[in-house]
Each structure stands twice: as C-alpha cells, then as structure tokens.
N, C-alpha and C positions, 0 to 999 in steps of 0.2 A: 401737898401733892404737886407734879410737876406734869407739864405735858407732856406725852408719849412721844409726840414728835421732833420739836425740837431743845426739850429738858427745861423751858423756861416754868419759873415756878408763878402757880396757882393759889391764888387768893382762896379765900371758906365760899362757895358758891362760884366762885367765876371759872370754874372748868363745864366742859359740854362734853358729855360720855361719846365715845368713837361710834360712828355707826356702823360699823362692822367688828368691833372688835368688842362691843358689852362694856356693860355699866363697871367694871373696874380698870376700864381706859378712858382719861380726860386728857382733853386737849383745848388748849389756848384758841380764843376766837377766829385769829389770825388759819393754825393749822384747820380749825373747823371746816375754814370756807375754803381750805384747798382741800382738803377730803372729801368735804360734804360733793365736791365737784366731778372729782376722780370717778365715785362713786355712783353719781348720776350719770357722767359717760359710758360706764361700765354696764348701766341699765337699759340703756339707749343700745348696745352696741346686743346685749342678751337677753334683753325681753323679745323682740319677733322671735328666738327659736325656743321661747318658752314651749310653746306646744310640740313641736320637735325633740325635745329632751323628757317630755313627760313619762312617769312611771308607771303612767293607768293603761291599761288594755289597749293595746291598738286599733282602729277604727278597722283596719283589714283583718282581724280575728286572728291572726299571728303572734304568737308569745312565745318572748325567751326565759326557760329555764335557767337559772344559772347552778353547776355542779360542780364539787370537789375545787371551788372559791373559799381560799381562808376567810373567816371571818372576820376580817380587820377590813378587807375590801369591801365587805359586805353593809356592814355599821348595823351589824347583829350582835 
C-alpha cells in the first residue's frame, strides 16, 4: 500500500488510516503529522460555532422547513 499523500510506499502495519478520509486511506508517519495538524486547526477554527450550525430545534422556537430541495442536498 502507499501513502495517499505523498505515494511513498508502506510497509505491513506502518501506514496510519487518514483521519478524515477512513480506514481505506493510509498515510506515512511523516504525512500523518502534517494532517493529523491541518485537521486540528480546522477544529480549533469550527468548534466555537458548533452550536450555531446545529440541527436541533432553536432555542427561540423558530424552525425551518425546508421544500421542493432535491434530495441530494438533503442526504435523504
């Protein structure tokens, strides 16, 4: 197997599954700790409007319908 990132090849155990991409993307230790990074910054920068994006009922009783949305947008 090869790394996703930069094609370098992977020994039997020495690949680390992508963390955002699932267990059929490995990557070399090297790429790991520049992803595993990117990814942390990414969490840092979109966890405070975690609760701003939520999909539960709004605390001011206001709810969107959503109508005549293909379902492709929908992930129905």
């Amino acid at each position: 197997m090869d790394c996703v990132e930069c094609g370098r090849k992977l020994g039997y155990l020495k690949g680390y599954r992508h963390p955002t991409m699932g267990k059929n993307y490995f990557l070399c230790s090297h790429c790991y700790d520049v992803v595993d990074e990117r990814v942390a910054k990414w969490r840092e920068v979109v966890l405070p409007y975690n609760e701003f994006f939520n999909n539960a009922t709004p605390k001011n009783g206001h709810q969107f319908h959503l109508i005549n949305v293909p379902k492709q947008l929908t992930h129905g």
